[in-house]
N, C-alpha and C positions, 0 to 999 in steps of 0.2 A: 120846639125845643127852647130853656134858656139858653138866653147867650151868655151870660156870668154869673160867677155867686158873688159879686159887687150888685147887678141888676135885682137878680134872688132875693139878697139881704134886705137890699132896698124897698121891695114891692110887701116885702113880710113884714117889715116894719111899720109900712103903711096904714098894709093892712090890719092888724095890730090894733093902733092906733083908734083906727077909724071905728073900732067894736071896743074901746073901753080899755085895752090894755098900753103899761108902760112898757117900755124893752130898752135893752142896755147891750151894748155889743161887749162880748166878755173877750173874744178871739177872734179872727176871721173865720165866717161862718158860724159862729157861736155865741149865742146871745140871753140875756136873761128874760124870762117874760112874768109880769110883776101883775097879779090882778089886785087894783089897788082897793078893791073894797074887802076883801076878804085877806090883803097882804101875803097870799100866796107868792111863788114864784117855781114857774116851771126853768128846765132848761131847754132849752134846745141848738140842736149842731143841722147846719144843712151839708152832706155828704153828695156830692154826685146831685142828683134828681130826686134826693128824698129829706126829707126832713125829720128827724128825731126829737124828740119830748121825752123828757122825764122827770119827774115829782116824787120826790121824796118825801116819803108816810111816816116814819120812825128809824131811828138809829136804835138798837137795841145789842145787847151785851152777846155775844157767838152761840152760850148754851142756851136760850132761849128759842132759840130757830132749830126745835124739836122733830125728829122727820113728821110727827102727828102733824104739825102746825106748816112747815111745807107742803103735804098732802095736802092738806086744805087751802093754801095758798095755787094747788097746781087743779084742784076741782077743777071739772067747767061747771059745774052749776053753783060756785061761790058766789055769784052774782057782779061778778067783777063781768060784764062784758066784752070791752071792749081794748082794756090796755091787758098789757101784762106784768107781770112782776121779775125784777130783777132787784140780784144782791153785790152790794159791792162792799170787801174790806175795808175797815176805816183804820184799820191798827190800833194796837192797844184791847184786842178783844171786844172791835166793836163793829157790828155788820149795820150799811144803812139798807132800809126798807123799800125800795122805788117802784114807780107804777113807770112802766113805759110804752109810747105809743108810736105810729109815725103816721108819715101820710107820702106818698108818690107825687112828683111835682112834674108835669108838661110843659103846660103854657102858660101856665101864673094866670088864666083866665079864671072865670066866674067859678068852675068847676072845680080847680084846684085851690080857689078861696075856700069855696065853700068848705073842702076838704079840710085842708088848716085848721078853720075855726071849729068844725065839728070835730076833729080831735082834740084839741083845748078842751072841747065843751065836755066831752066822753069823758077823756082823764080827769078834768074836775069833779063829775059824777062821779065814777069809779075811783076815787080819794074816800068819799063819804062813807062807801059801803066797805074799803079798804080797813079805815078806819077802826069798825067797827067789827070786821072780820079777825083784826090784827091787835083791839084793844086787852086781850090777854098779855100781850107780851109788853105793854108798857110799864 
């Protein structure tokens, strides 16, 4: 088990770090993660034992988010593997777009790295084909 989400933060930040990316502590427990070649920037929150990502694809105007264009957002064979889609009100008639992922945390060993960065890595992928799923609506 961890012992803290002081410990948590700190080992994810590291980790981070150590494969290329920047991170910025936004909240406790809640941090930016910036990949600086491509100046992406995911979020993420560690809650309990688990850790949350999410990447916002496009903010788009409420009537564009057509149920046709949800359905295909909820396909499983849109090609989005491995995150999923969620919508959040921005006000003002404006909904943001987001891919979100997580990953289960134990022991912050190899297994729960590897975890981490392979959901980074998913959700960056499935941005690309997001992307492209979702460039009607820009």
């Amino acid at each position: 088990m961890i012992e803290t989400d002081t410990l948590t933060s700190a080992h994810i930040h590291a980790l981070l770090a150590d494969n290329g990316f920047e991170t910025e502590d936004t909240a406790p427990g809640v941090f930016a993660i910036r990949q600086p070649d491509s100046g992406l920037t995911i979020h993420a929150v560690v809650e309990g034992q688990v850790i949350f990502f999410s990447l916002t694809c496009l903010t788009v105007p409420d009537g564009k988010l057509t149920p046709q264009v949800l359905r295909l957002m909820l396909q499983a064979d849109n090609g989005i593997s491995t995150s999923h889609f969620q919508l959040y009100a921005m006000g003002e008639g404006q909904t943001a777009v987001a891919l979100s992922n997580f990953a289960k945390l134990q022991e912050l060993g190899p297994d729960d790295e590897d975890d981490i960065l392979s959901c980074l890595n998913f959700l960056l992928a499935d941005l690309s084909v997001a992307k492209r799923l979702l460039e009607q609506l820009a």
